[in-house]
C-alpha positions, 0 to 999 in steps of 0.5 A, a space after each residue: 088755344 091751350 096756352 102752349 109756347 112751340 118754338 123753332 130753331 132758325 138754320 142759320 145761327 146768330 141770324 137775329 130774327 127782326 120783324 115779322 109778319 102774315 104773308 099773302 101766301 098763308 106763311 109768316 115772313 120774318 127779318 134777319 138781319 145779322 145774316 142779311 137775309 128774309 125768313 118764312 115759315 109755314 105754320 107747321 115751322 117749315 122755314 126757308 131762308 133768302 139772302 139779300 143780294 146787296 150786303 150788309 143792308 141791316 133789313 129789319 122791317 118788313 110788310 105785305 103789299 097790295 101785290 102780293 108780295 112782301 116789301 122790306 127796308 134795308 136802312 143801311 144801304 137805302 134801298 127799298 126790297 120785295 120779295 115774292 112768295 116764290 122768293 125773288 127778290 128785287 131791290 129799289 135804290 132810294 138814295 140817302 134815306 136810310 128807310 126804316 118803316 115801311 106799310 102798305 097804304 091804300 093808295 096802291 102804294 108801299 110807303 116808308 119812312 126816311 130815317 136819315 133824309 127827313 122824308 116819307 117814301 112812296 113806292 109803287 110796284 114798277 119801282 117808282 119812288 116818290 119822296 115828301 118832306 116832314 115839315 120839321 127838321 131832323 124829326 127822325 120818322 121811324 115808324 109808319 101805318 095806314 090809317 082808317 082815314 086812308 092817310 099816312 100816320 108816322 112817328 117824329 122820334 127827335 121831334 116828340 110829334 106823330 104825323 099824318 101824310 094825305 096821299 096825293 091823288 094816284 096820277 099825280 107825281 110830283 118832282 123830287 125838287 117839289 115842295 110837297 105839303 103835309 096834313 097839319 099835325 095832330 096834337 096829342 093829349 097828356 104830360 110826356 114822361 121825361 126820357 120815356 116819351 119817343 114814338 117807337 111804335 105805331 098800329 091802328 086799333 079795331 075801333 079806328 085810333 091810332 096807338 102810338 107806343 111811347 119809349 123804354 118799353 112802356 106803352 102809353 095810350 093817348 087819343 089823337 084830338 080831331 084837327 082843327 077844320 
C-alpha cells in the first residue's frame, strides 16, 4: 500500500454511486440509484452494470447475504431485491415499509429497516417476510447491523434511540397481526449535541461494541451500557 487513489469512470452517466460492499464472488457490488440499477467491479475496475426491473425504486443500500447473493432495498417502492453474482435479479414486495437498512443476521435471515411503517423486516431466501414493530412511534429505523451478541441493532432517527431486536427462534413465524416484542433499549451514555445527535450510521467494531454515528457528519463514539438483568 502506497497510498495511491485509482479511480473509475461508471458507464452510465449521472448513476450516483450509493453503497457499497465486498461480494461473495471476490467483486465489490455498489448502488446507483439515479439510473435504477446494481453496480459490480472487479478489483482490476472491470464494471458491469444491472437494471432494476420496477423503476424508479431509489435503491441505495445493499448488503451480502448468507446465500451468496447481494440483497438491496429499494425504499421508494417497498420492495426488498437480490441479485446474484451472475446478475439475476429477484424482487419481494413488502408493502408500506419503505426499507432503508438492510444486513444480514445470523439467523439465516436478511433483515431491514421499515423506514415508512415503524418496523423491522426479516426475509428469508425463499421470500418470506416477517415484520416486528419498534415499540416507539414514528421512530424512523434507518439503519441496521448484526451484533456479536447475535441480535438485531438498529437506529430510531426521530426517537434519539438505538435498538436492539432478538431474532425469535428460526421455526417460529408469527403472524403479521401479532404483537412481537422487542429487547428493552439500551441506554447510551453522554449529553447529545443540539442538532447533530440523529443516528446515521451504525457498524460492529473489532472488539464487539457498537458505533453508533451521530448526524451532519460528525462522529461520536459512545459505549452502549449492559442492560439491566
Amino acid at each position: 500500500m502506497d497510498g495511491q487513489t485509482t479511480e473509475f469512470v461508471l458507464p452510465t452517466a449521472n448513476a450516483t454511486p450509493g453503497g457499497l460492499v465486498p461480494g461473495p464472488d471476490g467483486a465489490l457490488w455498489f448502488t446507483e440509484p439515479s439510473a435504477n440499477q446494481i453496480g459490480r467491479i472487479t478489483l482490476d475496475g472491470a464494471i458491469t452494470e444491472y437494471p432494476i426491473a420496477t423503476p424508479g425504486s431509489f435503491t441505495v443500500r445493499l448488503a451480502p447475504g448468507p446465500d451468496g447473493a447481494v440483497w438491496f432495498s429499494e425504499i421508494r417502492r417497498n420492495n426488498i431485491g437480490r441479485i446474484t453474482p451472475g446478475g439475476d435479479i429477484r424482487e419481494f414486495p413488502v408493502p408500506g415499509m419503505a426499507p432503508a437498512g438492510i444486513a444480514a443476521g445470523t439467523d439465516g435471515g436478511v433483515w431491514f429497516t421499515g423506514f415508512a411503517s415503524n418496523e423491522i423486516g426479516r426475509i428469508g431466501a425463499d421470500g418470506t417476510v416477517q415484520r416486528f414493530a419498534v415499540p416507539t412511534p414514528n421512530s424512523v429505523p434507518y439503519h441496521i447491523a448484526a451484533g456479536p451478541d447475535g441480535a438485531l441493532w438498529f437506529t430510531e432517527q426521530e426517537a434519539n434511540k438505538i435498538g436492539r431486536l432478538e431474532p425469535p427462534p428460526v421455526a417460529f413465524t408469527p403472524p403479521l397481526s401479532s404483537a412481537p416484542s422487542l429487547e428493552p433499549l439500551p441506554t447510551l451514555t453522554g449529553s447529545p449535541e443540539p442538532f447533530a445527535a440523529l443516528p446515521n450510521g451504525l457498524a460492529v467494531d473489532r472488539v464487539g461494541q457498537r458505533r453508533p454515528r451521530v448526524g451532519r457528519g460528525r462522529r461520536r463514539r459512545e459505549r452502549v451500557r449492559d442492560r439491566p438483568e
